[in-house]
N, C-alpha and C positions, 0 to 999 in steps of 0.2 A: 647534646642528644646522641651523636655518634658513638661518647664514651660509652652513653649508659646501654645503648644496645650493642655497644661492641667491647664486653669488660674483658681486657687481660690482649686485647689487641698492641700488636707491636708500632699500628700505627695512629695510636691514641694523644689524642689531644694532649699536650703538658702543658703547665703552667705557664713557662714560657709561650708557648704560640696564643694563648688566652691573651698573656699581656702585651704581647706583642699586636694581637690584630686590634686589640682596644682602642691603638692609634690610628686605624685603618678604618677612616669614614665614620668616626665615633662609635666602632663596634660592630658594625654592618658589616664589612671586609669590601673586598673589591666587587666593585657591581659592575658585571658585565655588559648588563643593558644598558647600563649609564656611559660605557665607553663608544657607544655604537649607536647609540642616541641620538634622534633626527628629530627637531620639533617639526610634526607632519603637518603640511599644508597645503591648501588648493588655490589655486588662479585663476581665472576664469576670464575670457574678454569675449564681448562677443559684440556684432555688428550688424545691422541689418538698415538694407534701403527697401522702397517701397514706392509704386506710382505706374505713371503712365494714363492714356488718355481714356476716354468712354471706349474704344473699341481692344484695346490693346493694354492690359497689365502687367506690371511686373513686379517681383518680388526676389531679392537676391541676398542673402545671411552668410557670414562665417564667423567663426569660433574657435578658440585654440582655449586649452585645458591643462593645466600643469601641475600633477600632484607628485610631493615627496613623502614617502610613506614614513612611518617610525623609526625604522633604524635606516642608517644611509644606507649611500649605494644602491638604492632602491626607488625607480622613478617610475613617471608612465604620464606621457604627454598626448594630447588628442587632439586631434585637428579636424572640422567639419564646415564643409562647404556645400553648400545650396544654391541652386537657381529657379525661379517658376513663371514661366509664361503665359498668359493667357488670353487667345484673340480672340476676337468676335468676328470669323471670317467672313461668313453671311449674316445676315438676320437670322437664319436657322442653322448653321453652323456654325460650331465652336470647336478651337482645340488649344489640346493642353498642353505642354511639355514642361518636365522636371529632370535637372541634372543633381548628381549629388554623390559626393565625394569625401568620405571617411578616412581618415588616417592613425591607426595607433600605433605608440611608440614604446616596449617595457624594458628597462634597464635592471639585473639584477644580481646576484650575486649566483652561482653555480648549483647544480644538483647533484649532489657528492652523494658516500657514504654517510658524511658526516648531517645532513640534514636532503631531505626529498622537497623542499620548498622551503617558500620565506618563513613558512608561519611553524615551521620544525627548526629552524635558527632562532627566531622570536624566542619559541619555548625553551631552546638549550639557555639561550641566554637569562631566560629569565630563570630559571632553576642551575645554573652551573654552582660547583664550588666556591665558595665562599673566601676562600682562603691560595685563590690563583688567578694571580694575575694576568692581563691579556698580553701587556706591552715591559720591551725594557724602557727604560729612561729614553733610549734614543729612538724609541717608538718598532724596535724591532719585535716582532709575534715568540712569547715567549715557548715553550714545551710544555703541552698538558698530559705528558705520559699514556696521549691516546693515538688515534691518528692523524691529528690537524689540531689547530688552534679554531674555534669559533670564532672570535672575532677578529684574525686573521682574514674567514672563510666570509662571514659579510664584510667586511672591507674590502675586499675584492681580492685580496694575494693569492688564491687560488683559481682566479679568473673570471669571468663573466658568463650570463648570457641574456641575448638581447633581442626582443621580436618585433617585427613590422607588419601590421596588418594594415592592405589596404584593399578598400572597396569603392568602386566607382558605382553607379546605378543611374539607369534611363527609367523616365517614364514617359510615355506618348499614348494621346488620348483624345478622339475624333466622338463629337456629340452631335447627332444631326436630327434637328427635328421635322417629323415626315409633315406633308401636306397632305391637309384631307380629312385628318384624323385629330382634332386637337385634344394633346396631353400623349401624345406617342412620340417617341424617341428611338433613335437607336445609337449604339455607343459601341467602338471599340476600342480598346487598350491592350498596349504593350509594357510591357515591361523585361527590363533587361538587367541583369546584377552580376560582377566578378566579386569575387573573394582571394587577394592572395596574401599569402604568410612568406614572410621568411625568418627565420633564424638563424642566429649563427651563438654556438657555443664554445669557447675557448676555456680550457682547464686544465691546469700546472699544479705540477707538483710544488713546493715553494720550501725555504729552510726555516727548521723552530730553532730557537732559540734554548739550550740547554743550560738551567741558569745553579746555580751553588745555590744549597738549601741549608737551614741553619733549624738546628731544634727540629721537629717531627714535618712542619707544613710551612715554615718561615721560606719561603722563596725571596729570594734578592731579585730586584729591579733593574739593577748596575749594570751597564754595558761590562763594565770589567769582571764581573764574576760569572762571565761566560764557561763554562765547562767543553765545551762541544755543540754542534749546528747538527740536526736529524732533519732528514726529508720527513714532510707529509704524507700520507700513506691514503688518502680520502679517496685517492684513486689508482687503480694501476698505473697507468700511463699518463704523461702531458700528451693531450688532444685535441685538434682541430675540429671543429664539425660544423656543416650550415647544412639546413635544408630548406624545401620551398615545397608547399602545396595549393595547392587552386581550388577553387569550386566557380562553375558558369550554372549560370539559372535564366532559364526566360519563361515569361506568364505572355499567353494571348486569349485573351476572351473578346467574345460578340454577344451584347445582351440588348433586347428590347424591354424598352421601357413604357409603361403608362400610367399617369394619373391627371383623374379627371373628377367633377364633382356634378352631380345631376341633382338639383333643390338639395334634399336633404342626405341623398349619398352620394357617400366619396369612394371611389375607386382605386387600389394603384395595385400596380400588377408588373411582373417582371420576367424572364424568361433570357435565361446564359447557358452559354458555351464555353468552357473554358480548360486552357491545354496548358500545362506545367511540365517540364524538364528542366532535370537539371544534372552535373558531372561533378567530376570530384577526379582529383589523384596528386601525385608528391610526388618528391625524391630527395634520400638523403646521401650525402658523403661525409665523410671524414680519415681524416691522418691521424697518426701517430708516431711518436719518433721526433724528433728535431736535431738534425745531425751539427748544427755549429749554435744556433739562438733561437731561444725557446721566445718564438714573436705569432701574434692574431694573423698573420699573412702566412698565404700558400705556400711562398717562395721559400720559408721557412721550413716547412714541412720536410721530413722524408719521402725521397719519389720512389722509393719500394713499392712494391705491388703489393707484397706481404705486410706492409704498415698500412695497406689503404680498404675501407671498408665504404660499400656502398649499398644502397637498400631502396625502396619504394611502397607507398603506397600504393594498395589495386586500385586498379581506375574503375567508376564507378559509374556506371547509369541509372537512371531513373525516372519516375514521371508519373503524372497522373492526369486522366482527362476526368470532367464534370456537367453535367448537364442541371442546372441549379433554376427551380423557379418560384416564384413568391406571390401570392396573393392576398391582399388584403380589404375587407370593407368595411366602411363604421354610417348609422343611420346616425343620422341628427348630432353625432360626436355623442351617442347615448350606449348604442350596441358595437361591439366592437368585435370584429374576427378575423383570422390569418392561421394561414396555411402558405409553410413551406417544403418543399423538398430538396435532395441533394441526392442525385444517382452517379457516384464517386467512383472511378476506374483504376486500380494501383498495380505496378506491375511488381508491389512486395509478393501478391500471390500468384500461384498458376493462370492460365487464361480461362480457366472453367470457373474459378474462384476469386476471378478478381473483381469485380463489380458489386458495388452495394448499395441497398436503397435506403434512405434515412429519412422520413418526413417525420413532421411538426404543425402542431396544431395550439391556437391559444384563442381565448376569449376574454371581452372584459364587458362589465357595467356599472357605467357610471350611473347609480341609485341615484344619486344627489338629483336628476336631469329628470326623476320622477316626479309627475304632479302630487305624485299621494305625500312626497316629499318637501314638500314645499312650507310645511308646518313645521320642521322639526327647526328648532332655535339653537344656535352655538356650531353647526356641523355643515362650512362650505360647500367642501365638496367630500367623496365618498365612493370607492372604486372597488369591485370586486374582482380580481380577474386571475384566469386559471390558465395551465399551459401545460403540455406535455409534446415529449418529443425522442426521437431516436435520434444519436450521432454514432461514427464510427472512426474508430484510429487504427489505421496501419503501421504505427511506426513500434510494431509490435516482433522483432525479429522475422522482417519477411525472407524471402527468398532462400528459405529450407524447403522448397518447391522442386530445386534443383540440384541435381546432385553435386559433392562438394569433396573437396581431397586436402589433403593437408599433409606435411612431413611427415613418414615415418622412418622407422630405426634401420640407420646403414647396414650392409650386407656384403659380403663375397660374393661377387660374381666370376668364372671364369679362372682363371689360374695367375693373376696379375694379384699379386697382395696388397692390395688398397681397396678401403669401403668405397661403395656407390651409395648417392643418395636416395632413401626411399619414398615411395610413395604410399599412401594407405587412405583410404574413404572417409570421407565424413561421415555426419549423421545419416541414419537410416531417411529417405526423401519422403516428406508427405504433404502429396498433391492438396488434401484438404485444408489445410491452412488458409484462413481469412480473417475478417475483419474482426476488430474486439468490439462488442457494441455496448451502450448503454443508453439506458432510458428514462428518463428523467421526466417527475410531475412537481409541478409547482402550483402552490395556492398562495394568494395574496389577499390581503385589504389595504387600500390606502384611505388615506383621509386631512384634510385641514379643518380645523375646528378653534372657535374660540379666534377667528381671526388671523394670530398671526401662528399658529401651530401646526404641526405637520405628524402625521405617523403613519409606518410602515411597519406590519405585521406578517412573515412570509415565511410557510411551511415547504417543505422539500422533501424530495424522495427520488435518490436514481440506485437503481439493477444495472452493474457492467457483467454482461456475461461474456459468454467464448473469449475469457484471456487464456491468452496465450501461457504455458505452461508444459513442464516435464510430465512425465505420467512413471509414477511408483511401478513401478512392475521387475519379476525376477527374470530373468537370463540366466543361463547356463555362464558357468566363469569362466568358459572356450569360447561365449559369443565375442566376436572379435569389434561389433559395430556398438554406437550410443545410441539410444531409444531418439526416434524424434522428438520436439515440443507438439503438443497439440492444443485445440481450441474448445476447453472444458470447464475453465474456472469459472466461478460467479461471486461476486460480493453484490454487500447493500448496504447502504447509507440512507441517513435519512436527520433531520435538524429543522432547527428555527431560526429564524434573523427578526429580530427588530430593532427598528430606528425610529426615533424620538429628536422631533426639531422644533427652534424658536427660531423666528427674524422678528424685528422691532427698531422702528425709528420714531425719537423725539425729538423732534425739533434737529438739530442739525446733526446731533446723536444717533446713527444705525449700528446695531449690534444684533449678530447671531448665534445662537447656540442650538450644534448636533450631537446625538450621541447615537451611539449601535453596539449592537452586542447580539452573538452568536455563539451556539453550542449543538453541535452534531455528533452523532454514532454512526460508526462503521462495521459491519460483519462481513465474514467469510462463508458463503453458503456452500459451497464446494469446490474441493478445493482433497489433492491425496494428502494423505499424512500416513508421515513413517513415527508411529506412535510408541515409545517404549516407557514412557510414563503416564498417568492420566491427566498431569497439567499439560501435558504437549497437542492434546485435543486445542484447534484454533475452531475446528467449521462449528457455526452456531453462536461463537462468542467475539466479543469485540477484537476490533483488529489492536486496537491500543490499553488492551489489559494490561495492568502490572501481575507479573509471576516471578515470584523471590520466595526467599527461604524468611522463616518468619520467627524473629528474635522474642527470647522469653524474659532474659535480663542478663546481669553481668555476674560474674564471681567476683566479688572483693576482695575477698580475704579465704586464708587455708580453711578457716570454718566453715564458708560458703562451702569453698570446694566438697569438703566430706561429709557437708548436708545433704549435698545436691546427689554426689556419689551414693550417699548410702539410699536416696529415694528411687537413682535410674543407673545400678550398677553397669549397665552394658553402652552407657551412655559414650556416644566417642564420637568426634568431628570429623568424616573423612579418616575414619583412625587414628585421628588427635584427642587423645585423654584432655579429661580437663583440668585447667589453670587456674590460678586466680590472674585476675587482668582478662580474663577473657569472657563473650560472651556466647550464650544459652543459648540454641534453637527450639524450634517446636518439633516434635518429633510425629510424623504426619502420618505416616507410613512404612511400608516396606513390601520386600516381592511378595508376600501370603496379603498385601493389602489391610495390613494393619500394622500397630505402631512394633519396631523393634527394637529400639532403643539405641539405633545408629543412626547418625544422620549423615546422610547422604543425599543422591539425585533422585530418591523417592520424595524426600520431604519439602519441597516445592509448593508452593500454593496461590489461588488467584486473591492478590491482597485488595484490588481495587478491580471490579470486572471492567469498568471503564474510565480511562485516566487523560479522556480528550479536555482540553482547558474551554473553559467560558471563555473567547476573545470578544475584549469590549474596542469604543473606540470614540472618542471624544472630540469636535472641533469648536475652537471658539475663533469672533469676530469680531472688530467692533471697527467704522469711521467716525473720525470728527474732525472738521474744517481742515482735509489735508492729510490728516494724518491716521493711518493703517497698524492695525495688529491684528495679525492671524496665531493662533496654535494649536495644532493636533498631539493629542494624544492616542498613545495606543500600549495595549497588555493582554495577558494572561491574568483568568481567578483561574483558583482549580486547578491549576496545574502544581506537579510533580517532579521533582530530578534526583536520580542517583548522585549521590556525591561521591561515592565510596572511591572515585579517580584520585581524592585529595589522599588516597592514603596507597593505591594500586600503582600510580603512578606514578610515585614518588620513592625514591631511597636517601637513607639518611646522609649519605656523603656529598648528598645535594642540597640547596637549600629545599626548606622544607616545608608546609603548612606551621605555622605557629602555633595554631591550639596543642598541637601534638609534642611540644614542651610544657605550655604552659598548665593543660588539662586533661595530659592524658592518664593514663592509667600507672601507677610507680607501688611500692610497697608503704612507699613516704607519703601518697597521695591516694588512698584505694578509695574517695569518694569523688573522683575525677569524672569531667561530663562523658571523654575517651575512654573508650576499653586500651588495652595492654598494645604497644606500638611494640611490632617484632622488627627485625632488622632484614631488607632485601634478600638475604642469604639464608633466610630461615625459612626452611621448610612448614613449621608451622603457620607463617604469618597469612595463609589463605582465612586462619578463623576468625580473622580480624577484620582483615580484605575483602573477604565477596560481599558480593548485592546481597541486601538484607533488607528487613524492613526498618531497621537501627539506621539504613542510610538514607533510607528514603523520605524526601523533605517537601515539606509542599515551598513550591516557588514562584506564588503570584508575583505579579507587578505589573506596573502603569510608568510605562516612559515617553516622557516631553518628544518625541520624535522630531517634530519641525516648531520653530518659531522663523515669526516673518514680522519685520516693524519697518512702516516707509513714513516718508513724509513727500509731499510734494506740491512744489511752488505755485503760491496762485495763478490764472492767464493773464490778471493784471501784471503781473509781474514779470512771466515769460514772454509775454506779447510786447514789450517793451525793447526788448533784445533781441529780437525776432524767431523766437523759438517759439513750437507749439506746446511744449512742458518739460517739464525737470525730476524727476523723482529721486528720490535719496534713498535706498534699505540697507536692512539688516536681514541675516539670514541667519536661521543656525540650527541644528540638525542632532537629535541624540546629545541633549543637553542635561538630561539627569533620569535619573531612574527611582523612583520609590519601592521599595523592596526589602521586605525584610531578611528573606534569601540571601539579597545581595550583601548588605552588611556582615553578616558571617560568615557566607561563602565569596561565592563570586557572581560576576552578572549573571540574570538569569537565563540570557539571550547566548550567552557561550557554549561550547560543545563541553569545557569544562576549565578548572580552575587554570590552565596553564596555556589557553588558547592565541590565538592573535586577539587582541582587545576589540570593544565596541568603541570606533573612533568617535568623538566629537567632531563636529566642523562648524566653522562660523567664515562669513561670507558677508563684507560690503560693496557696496560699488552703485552706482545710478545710473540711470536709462535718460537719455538726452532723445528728446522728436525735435525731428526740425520743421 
């Protein structure tokens, strides 16, 4: 593939190197992901007691987790500890306490030049050269004529890095039931939570290996055909660096409680207090230099001042108070109503802007509990029930309230010839700033019928308005400040859910089957737009349109071309005449707003006004004497993907999509499924390359998400050995995919064809009671 888009190149495939890599993995060449290769796995243990007497319980868990990802050098362990108390200190007093204690642990390979994470190593690896080897014989990281070796850099020779998060958290929690008043309560709770990070990152520079090349791409293995040792270059400097950030949080609320039932109603009702803060802040160090041994320890390090860098996170406050209360009443379990509110305090806005009211209201009726109902045959029960409500979120870039400064560009000051650092204003301050809200109506039916059947049929509709957002507007190109954000945007959505159930037992036989399926639209109802096409109009239309340029067909052959030619002489791609191997767009427009026979950023069009997928979702179930099978599915119908990555993202000196030998477009092959594959270096090759409608594929699918199989020993059997039971499973998790997508392209769950994959996991192990 390289020859044919690179004819009369000097570094062209010969015969030689063809026969030569024939021997090399039966024709494959060197598979880099095969040398870096980790079969990924999970552990899991986990433990728990349980007891204590009528007034005093207890409950105490832990758990350690131990996965190794796909290629080595890549771990991440987890550690989870639990305690739960609970007395009966009075008759009417109870408290609660909970300890609980997180540990994670990530081990990985470095954040270079050469890769910004694992799953950008993944990818190298999975598309490098075909024809370069990682290692010599003696396992030393050979020269890939770049800056680093990849699988040098996951292996760890360019160094590490490694994170520790750990979180402690309290809960304490006092329930006292008043006298006087039966079904009143009151309750206070605390809660307490740290969060600390640390890291430390070590990263070296390390030696390649420069190996004798024989023919165009024959690289030797041989420790002896060394040439020369070249530093890594993935980074300027070998560097030490740890840093450490925090976050403290405490929750205190005081809420009363009631419920009570009088004949035929029931009451409950509630009323809080509740106070949220919480911090935040870091710091990082690091060296560079290593004046005698480049080692993970300090003592190693350069003690220059001018090797040493040190930095911080701003320390952060914040908080929120709540006054939250809830009412509810149902006659006879026939009428059913509640009303809540939420009056939410944030100090993301000024103090004129900070508080918000959000109530909620919903109803239901249970028909079925009607006597007029009492005739109808096949249909249990039967619920209507409807809700609406306002909520609000601040976690909307608050604190543009306050005036804000940032670096600006050194200066001369005074007669000393050295810059001072400057200072210069943030955004322009506005006070109005607040909540983004939305409001949301729901309608329902429920119903079981036919005995063992169940359905749920439920309509939706929520308005988010005042988001948050820039505002289009001109400035003078001397205004020195940025416009603030302001609270102007609004979208709307709106969709259906339904769910369809079975349960059924025969004789020792219980088995159930669920299914659901959902499909919603979203628009933009205001909203600025800096418009310079008419596809680039969003307000009024779906949020998830597809807009691409929209393929007519392909040129085959020179006749195509000077058919095509002679019918739309000004016809040109971006100024690319046309080819054969290439294909056709629709010519849509242009700036007089009619077609000009150029395509360009006028010729855009909406191909699908809405391209939200149907998500379904499937569970089944069934016992018998012991033994357990659960499994959910879940997918996309209706859905769509650009592929055109498999060909954007790729160059031929890499490996490469297969279709694009075997189907693509040649003068030997001009009825190929592929139009004409250009070479990375070709300016032309965008007419090949962009989003089109040529690319875009529909990519339903329905994947096995979870399977669960147990078995578990009869009490005859466990009560013999003094145990209260035994269970034995199976787990297992993204077990297969149906997809027709999938088979041609890639999964359809991927960002695209060269992503980190969708792991499988399978999981045995048994639950012992004693």
């Amino acid at each position: 593939m390289y020859n044919r888009l690179n004819p009369g190149s000097s570094s062209m495939w010969s015969q030689s190197d063809f026969d030569y890599f024939k021997k090399i993995n039966n024709g494959w060449g060197y598979d880099q992901l095969n040398e870096v290769y980790n079969d990924p796995n999970i552990s899991s243990h986990n433990l728990s007691v349980s007891g204590g007497s009528e007034k005093i319980k207890y409950f105490v868990s832990g758990a350690y987790v131990k996965e190794d990802a796909i290629m080595k050098n890549l771990t991440y362990d987890r550690y989870n500890f639990r305690a739960n108390l609970t007395a009966d200190i009075t008759p009417r007093l109870q408290a609660f306490t909970s300890v609980q204690l997180y540990n994670g642990l990530t081990y990985g390979p470095p954040n270079t030049a050469v890769a910004a994470n694992p799953n950008d190593l993944y990818r190298k690896q999975l598309l490098w050269q075909p024809e370069q080897p990682i290692w010599t014989d003696g396992g030393n990281p050979i020269d890939y004529g770049w800056i680093a070796n990849v699988g040098a850099e996951t292996r760890g020779d360019g160094g590490y890095i490694k994170r520790n998060w750990l979180s402690p958290t309290i809960n304490v929690r006092l329930q006292y039931k008043l006298p006087g008043i039966p079904g009143l309560s009151a309750t206070g709770q605390f809660f307490k939570s740290y969060f600390n990070t640390r890291g430390k990152a070590f990263e070296t520079l390390y030696d390649m290996w420069v190996m004798k090349t024989t023919g165009v791409r024959q690289i030797s293995t041989n420790d002896a055909d060394r040439i020369a040792l070249k530093k890594s270059s993935q980074i300027g400097k070998s560097y030490l660096q740890e840093n450490y950030s925090w976050m403290s949080s405490h929750t205190l609320n005081f809420a009363l409680n009631y419920d009570s039932t009088f004949g035929l109603h029931h009451v409950k009702a509630m009323l809080l207090y509740e106070k949220s803060d919480w911090s935040a802040g870091g710091i990082t160090s690091s060296r560079d230099n290593f004046p005698v041994i480049v080692k993970d320890q300090w003592w190693a390090t350069s003690g220059d001042r001018l090797d040493s860098y040190n930095g911080g996170n701003t320390e952060q406050n914040n908080g929120r108070r709540s006054w939250v209360g809830q009412l509810s009443y149902d006659f006879d379990e026939k009428y059913i109503a509640a009303f809540s509110y939420r009056y939410d305090g944030s100090m993301q806005f000024a103090p004129e802007r900070r508080w918000g009211f959000f109530p909620s209201v919903s109803a239901g009726w249970i028909i079925s509990k009607e006597k007029f109902f009492s005739g109808v045959n096949g249909i249990q029960f039967l619920k209507l029930r409807a809700s609406t409500g306002l909520t609000g979120n601040d976690l909307v870039g608050g604190w543009q309230w306050q005036q804000s400064y940032a670096s600006g560009n050194s200066a001369f000051f005074g007669t000393d010839p050295k810059t001072n650092v400057g200072v210069t204003y943030g955004p322009i301050v506005n006070k109005d700033l607040t909540w983004e809200k939305s409001l949301s109506h729901n309608l329902a039916l429920e119903a079981n019928f036919l005995d063992h059947y169940t359905a749920t049929l439920e309509f939706y509709k929520v308005k988010t308005y005042d988001i948050l957002g820039k505002r289009l507007a001109s400035v003078p190109p001397t205004f020195s400040r940025s416009l603030p954000d302001a609270n102007y945007g609004e979208m709307e959505s709106k969709g259906v859910e339904l769910s369809l159930g079975m349960n059924r037992t025969i004789g020792d036989f219980k088995y159930y089957v669920n299914a659901n399926a959902g499909y919603g639209v979203a628009k933009y109802n205001i909203r600025d737009e800096n418009i310079s096409y008419p596809w680039q109009k969003t307000v009024g239309n779906n949020v998830n349109r597809v807009v691409t340029r929209v393929v007519t067909g392909m040129l085959r052959t020179q006749a195509d071309v000077d058919a095509f030619v002679s019918k739309n002489p000004d016809y040109k791609y971006y100024g690319i005449a046309p080819q054969p191997g290439q294909l056709t767009y629709k010519d849509i427009s242009g700036p007089n707003n009619t077609p000009d026979g150029m395509i360009d950023d006028w010729d855009f069009e909406v191909v699908k006004a809405n391209s939200n997928p149907v998500t379904v979702g499937l569970n089944l179930g069934a016992e018998w004497k012991g033994f357990g099978l659960q499994a959910s599915f879940g997918g996309n119908f209706r859905q769509y993907r650009m592929v055109n990555n498999l060909v954007d993202g790729n160059v031929e000196w890499n490996r490469m999509w297969r279709e694009w030998y075997t189907d693509g477009w040649t003068p030997e092959n001009p009825n190929a499924g592929l139009p004409r594959r250009y070479s990375a270096n070709d300016g032309t090759r965008r007419v090949t390359n962009d989003a089109s409608t040529f690319w875009n594929k529909e990519a339903s699918f329905l994947r096995l998400r979870f399977l669960a199989a147990s078995y578990s020993l009869p009490s005859s059997l466990t009560s013999k050995v003094g145990i209260s039971g035994l269970k034995f499973f199976f787990n297992g998790s993204n077990l297969f995919v149906i997809s027709k997508f999938g088979k041609q392209y890639y999964d359809p769950e991927m960002a695209d064809g060269f992503t980190y994959p969708i792991m499988k996991a399978f999981n045995f192990g048994a639950v012992l009671s004693l």
